[in-house]
C-alpha positions, 0 to 999 in steps of 0.5 A: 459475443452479445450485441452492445447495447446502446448508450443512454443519453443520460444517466437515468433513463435506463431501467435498474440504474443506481442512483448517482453515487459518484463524485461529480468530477468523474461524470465525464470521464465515464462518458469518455469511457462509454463513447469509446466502448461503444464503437470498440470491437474485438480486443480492447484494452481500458487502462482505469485508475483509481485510488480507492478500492471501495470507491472502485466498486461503486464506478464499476456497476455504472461501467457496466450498465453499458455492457451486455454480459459485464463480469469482475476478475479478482487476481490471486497474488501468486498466480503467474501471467498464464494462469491470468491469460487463461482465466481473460481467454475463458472469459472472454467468450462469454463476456463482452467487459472483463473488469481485471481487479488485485492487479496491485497486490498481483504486481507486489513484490519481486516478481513485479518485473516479470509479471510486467514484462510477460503481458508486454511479451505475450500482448498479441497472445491476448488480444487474440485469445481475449477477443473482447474489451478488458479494463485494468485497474491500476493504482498510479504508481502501478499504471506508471510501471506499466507505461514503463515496463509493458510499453508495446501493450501500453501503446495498444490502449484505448484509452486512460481513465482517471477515477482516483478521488480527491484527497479528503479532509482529515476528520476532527478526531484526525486533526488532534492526535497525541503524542506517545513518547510524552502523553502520560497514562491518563491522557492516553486513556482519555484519547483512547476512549475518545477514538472508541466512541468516534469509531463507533459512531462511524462505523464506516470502512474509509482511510480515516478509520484505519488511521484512527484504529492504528493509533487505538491500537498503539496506545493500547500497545503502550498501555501494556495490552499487546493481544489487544492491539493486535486485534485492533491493528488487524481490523485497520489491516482489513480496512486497508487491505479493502481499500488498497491502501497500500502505504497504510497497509504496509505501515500496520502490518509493521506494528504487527510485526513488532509485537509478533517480535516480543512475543518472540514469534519472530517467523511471521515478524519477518514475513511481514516486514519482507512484505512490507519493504516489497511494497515500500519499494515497489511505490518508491516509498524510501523513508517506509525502505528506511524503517523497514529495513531497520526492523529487520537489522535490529532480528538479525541482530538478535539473532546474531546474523551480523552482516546481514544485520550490518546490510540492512543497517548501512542501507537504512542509514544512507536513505535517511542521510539522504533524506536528511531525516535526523530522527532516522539517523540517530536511531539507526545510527546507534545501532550501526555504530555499535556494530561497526565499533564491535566489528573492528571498525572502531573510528568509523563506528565513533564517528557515527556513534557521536553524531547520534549523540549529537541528534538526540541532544538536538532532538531533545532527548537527553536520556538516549543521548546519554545512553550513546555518550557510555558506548562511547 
């Protein structure tokens, strides 16, 4: 293993150091990593967290100024935990600080548990294989299920570093979106242009673009341009997916998946929405469940699958009880209520049927109101 070098007194007196290009909240957190990392031997592990995928690449190269033979490993999302031992075990022999990235999309979905449960069980396995330091970047919600659910090796830390950046402001165009459900068509043109231009003047990668191309692209879709927005909405994807935005992510990948569902290519609309209620679940995210799991309901019932479809409703409907979400309740309510009215279920279903009326009145929407009012 190569020696350590020493750690600089200051962060420019070393040959080859990139300029400082960090938020300056995070220039102690790097110093209490790089004292720890100096006097660290053998196995070590750095729990590192983060919010901001492309910000995480920026903090790695000043990490790695402290490190003789530094290197990244990216997680393939499918790989079981061996294959993620022998890949640390491989590299730990000729690397000094193994940066484990994707630990996010690797722990998406229902293998979570195990994968957790396999780097608790097999903890003293690594450490002697991996004779070196490891850092894992984690996202909050996963650093909080790895205390939880790999407690034995979450005692073996050498420390948690915190380099999640703070919440930034909305830009202009952000502060001022319309609203679809009443904006008529040349004030939907009129926005559309207005969010090209802003995106083509800032071409840059950040959450705020991805949120602005989600809305371009749901204007499109309103217009009557599906193909297009399509094309729009799978650059916000990129973007998300880029800076493991994973609530937006999965937020896109569901207007995604609506427009695979009208054009009838409803395999990949499915995919996607099993995806994204993985991920809703996997940060906690309920009212993202919710809406997820309406998604589905409403295939199913096309596809005349109604108890899977009546599953799915009944769960979405209690979430959004529970979150006391009134335009939850009355969409997934009219449709719930339908099915248990179709189903025999006659006074339940008018039971639920009628407080959707009741919400869209209240919501100002007379006209679906009325449309419950005949089922009734």
């Amino acid at each position: 293993m190569p020696d350590r070098p020493a750690v600089p007194s200051s962060f420019n007196d070393a040959d080859g150091v990139p300029e400082w290009r960090l938020d300056d909240l995070h220039a102690g957190v790097l110093l209490d990593f790089t004292r720890l990392f100096r006097h660290a031997a053998g196995f070590s592990l750095y729990l590192m967290q983060y919010n901001d995928g492309a910000y995480r690449d920026r903090i790695i190269p000043y990490l790695n100024r402290h490190a003789s033979a530094p290197t990244t490993l990216s997680l393939d999302a499918h790989e079981d935990v061996a294959s993620v031992e022998r890949r640390l075990a491989q590299s730990a022999a000729d690397h000094d600080l193994i940066h484990l990235v994707g630990l996010s999309e690797w722990l998406t979905g229902a293998a979570r548990p195990a994968k957790l449960r396999g780097f608790n069980y097999h903890r003293e396995l690594l450490a002697e294989q991996a004779h070196t330091a490891i850092a894992l970047w984690l996202l909050e919600d996963d650093l909080r299920a790895f205390a939880l659910e790999a407690p034995d090796l979450w005692a073996w830390r050498k420390g948690v570093f915190d380099f999640s950046r703070a919440p930034t402001e909305l830009v202009e165009p952000e502060q001022r979106p319309i609203d679809l459900e009443s904006a008529d068509l040349d004030a939907s043109r009129e926005r559309l242009a207005e969010l090209r231009r802003y995106l083509a003047e800032h071409p840059e990668e950040t959450q705020s673009h991805a949120a602005l191309l989600r809305e371009e692209g749901l204007i499109l879709d309103r217009l009557g341009h599906p193909d297009d927005a399509l094309t729009v909405f799978r650059e916000a994807l990129t973007i998300c997916r880029r800076c493991e935005l994973r609530r937006d992510q999965a937020i896109v990948q569901g207007y995604i998946a609506r427009i695979y569902v009208d054009k009838g290519d409803v395999d990949r609309a499915i995919h996607l929405y099993e995806e994204s209620l993985q991920v809703a679940e996997s940060l906690g995210d309920i009212d993202g469940m919710a809406h997820t799991l309406w998604s589905l309901a409403r295939i199913d019932l096309q596809q005349i699958n109604r108890q899977s479809a009546l599953e799915k409703l009944e769960r979405s409907y209690r979430i959004y009880l529970q979150l006391e979400r009134l335009d939850g309740i009355c969409y997934v309510g009219r449709d719930l209520g339908r099915l248990l009215r179709d189903s025999g279920h006659v006074e339940e279903g008018v039971t639920i049927l009628k407080r959707s009326e009741e919400g869209f009145r209240r919501l100002g929407r007379e006209d679906i109101a009325d449309q419950v009012r005949e089922l009734l």
